[in-house]
N, C-alpha and C positions, 0 to 999 in steps of 0.2 A: 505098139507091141515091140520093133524093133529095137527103139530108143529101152525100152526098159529090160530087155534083153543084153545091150549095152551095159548099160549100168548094175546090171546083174553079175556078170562077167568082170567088171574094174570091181566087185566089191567081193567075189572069187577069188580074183588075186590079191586082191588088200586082206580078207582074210588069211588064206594059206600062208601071204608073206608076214602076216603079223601074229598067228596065232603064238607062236612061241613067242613074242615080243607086246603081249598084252603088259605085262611089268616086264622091262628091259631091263635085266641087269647090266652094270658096266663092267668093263675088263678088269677094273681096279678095285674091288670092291673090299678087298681084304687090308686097303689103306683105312678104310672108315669101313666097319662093320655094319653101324646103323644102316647104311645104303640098304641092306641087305634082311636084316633081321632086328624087328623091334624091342626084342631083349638085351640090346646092346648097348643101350641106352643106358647114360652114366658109368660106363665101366672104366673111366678114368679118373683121376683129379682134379682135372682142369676141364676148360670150354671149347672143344674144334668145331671151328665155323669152317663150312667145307663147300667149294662149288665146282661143280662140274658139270663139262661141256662134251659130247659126244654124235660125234657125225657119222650116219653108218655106210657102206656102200658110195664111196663117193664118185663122182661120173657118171651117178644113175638120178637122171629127171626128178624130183619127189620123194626121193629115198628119206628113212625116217634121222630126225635130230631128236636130242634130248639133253636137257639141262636142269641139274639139281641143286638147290640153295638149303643147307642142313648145318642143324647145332643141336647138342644134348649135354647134358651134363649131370651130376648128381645133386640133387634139390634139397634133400635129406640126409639123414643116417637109412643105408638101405634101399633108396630110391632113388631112381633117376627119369628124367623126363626129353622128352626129343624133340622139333621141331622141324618138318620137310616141306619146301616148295618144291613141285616139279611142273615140266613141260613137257608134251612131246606129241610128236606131228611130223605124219608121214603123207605126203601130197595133202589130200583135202583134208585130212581126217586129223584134228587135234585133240590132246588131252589134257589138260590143267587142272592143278587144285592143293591141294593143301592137307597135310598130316598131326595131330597130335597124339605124341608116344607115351604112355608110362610104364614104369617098369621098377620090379621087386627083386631087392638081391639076397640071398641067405648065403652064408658063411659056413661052409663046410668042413673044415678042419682047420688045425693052427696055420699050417703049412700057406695059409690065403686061399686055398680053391673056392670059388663061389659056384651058385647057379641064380640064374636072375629068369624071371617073366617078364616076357610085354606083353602090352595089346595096344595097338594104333587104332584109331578112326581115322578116316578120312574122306572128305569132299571132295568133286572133282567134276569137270562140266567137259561133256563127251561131245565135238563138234563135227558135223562136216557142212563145210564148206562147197557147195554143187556148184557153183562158178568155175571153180578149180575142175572139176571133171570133162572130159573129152567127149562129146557129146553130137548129133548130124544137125538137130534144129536146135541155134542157138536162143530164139526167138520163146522156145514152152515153156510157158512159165513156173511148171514142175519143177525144170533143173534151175531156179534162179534165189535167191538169196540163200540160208543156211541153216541148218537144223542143227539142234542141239539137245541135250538133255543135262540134267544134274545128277549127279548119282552119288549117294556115300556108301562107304563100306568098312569094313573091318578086318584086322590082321593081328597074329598072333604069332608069339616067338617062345623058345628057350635058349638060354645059354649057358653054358658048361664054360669054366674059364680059369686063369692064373696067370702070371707072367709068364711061364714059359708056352700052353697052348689055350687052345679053345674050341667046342666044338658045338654044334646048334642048329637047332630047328625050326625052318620059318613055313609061318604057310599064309598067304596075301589073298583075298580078294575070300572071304569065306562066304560074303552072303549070295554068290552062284549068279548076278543079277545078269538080268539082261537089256542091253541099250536096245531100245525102238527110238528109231525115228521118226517116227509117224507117218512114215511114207510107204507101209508096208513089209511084205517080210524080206525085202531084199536089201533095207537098212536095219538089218537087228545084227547082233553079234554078241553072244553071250562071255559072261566075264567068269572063265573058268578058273578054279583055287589052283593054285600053284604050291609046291612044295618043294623048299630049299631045305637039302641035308647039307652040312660044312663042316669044316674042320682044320686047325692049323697047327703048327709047332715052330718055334724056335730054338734053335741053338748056334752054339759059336763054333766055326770051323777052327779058329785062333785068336790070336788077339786084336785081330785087325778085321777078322772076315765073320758076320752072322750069316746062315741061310734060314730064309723060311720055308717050307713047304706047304702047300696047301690041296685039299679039294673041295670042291661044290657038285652035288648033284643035282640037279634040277626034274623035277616029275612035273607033268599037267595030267589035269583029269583026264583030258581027252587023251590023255596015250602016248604023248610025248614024250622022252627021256633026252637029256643030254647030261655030259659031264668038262667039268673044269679041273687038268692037272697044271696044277701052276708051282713054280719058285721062284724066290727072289733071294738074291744076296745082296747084303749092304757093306760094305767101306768104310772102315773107321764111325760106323752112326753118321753116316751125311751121305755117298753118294750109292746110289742102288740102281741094281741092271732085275728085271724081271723077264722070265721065259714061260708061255702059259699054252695049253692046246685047248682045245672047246672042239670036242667033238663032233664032226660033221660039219664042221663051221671054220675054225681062223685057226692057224698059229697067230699070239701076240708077242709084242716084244714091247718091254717096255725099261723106261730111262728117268731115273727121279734124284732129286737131291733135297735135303732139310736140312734144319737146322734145330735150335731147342724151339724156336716159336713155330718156324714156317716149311711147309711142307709145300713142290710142284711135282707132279708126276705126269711123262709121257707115254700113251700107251700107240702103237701100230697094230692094226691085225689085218694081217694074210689072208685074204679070202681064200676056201681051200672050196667051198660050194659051189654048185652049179654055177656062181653068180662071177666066177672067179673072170671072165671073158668078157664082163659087161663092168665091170668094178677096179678104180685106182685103190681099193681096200678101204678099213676104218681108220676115224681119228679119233683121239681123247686126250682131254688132255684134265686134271682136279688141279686144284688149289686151294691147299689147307689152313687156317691159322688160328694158334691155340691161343686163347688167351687163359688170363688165371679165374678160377669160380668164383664169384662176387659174393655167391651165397654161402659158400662152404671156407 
């Protein structure tokens, strides 16, 4: 009884510490939109292949990572299609799998304004790893090799958009599922919808200087709210400084340069959370590269 009282408790705090972090957004998200929302899909000419790397809370034991391998492009007249790896694993508890995007764009006046649809499917295999967990008898066979589950799901977006802004609606994880472990109800964790509101704009300060402005809203079912006020400027089109708050959460600060094919961006975030006394802060770091549409 003790022992599962134990493990009751590590799975209290992996909760709490992860409910908002069920889909992790990254700091950068407004480099590659698809990150974020599957209506974004194809809204260029060309092909970004995009990977990104993301350490959270560093100096804390098991703290979570995450890494994204992404490409979309336009397939059609009208359509665009997307393509998402991810990873992410926080102490024992991993998540892997796999996304397919498509998405509808309609032409709303001369001027270029569009609005597009997506909808993603995605698979994805929910692990924990009980080796990993801190436990008094290491000998019971209960806490020894690893539980897993498969699980797919569905996500759905809008996008509002033109060259100079764009704004959009995503909402991830619709089918509400919930992971069992099979080891009772103290490894279940349900997978609540999440709902990304956003929006951006650009303009030129001069002939040398654009700024962007952006925000993200983020809601969960369960009650959650947070908000992302972010800007960037960029430099002649190559080098960009980004300044972002996330409520309740970090200052970011982030440092990027491009070019016409290849895009790095670095993101820092401040921990401003309770966690600020246990934590060297966040790392992130993407790497972009467009190539040209083969199909189009």
């Amino acid at each position: 009884m003790k022992k599962q009282i134990v493990l009751y408790l590590i799975f209290i705090f992996l909760g709490i510490r992860l409910y908002a972090q069920q889909i992790p957004t990254i700091s950068q998200y407004d480099l590659n939109p698809y990150e974020l929302n599957p209506a974004a899909t194809g809204i260029t000419d060309r092909l970004p292949i995009s990977f990104t790397f993301r350490k959270l809370w560093a100096g804390i034991g098991g703290s979570p990572s995450i890494q994204y391998l992404m490409g979309d492009m336009e397939v059609a007249d009208a359509m665009g299609a997307g393509v998402k790896f991810f990873n992410y694993q926080a102490g024992p508890v991993r998540k892997t799998g796999m996304e397919g995007t498509y998405s509808y764009h309609l032409l709303l006046n001369n001027a270029g304004t569009k609005l597009s649809f997506g909808l993603s499917a995605q698979v994805y295999q929910y692990m924990l790893n009980k080796s990993e967990l801190f436990i008094e008898d290491v000998d019971d066979e209960i806490f020894m090799g690893t539980e897993s589950m498969v699980v797919p799901d569905v996500s759905f977006g809008i996008f509002l958009y033109d060259e100079k802004y764009y704004a959009g609606l995503a909402i991830p994880q619709l089918f509400n599922r919930n992971i069992d472990l099979k080891s009772g109800r103290i490894l279940q964790q349900k997978q609540v919808r999440h709902f990304y509101l956003h929006g951006g704009y650009k303009f030129n300060l001069n002939d040398d200087f654009r700024m962007e402005p952006s925000l993200l809203f983020k809601f969960v079912e369960a009650g959650l709210f947070q908000a992302d006020i972010n800007a960037r400027v960029t430099y002649i089109d190559m080098v960009s400084f980004g300044l972002s708050y996330r409520s309740s959460d970090a200052m970011v600060f982030q440092l990027g340069y491009k070019n016409k094919d290849f895009l790095i961006n670095y993101a820092f975030d401040l921990t401003l959370s309770p966690l600020k006394t246990q934590t060297l802060g966040s790392h992130e770091i993407i790497l972009i590269y467009t190539l040209d549409n083969f199909l189009r």
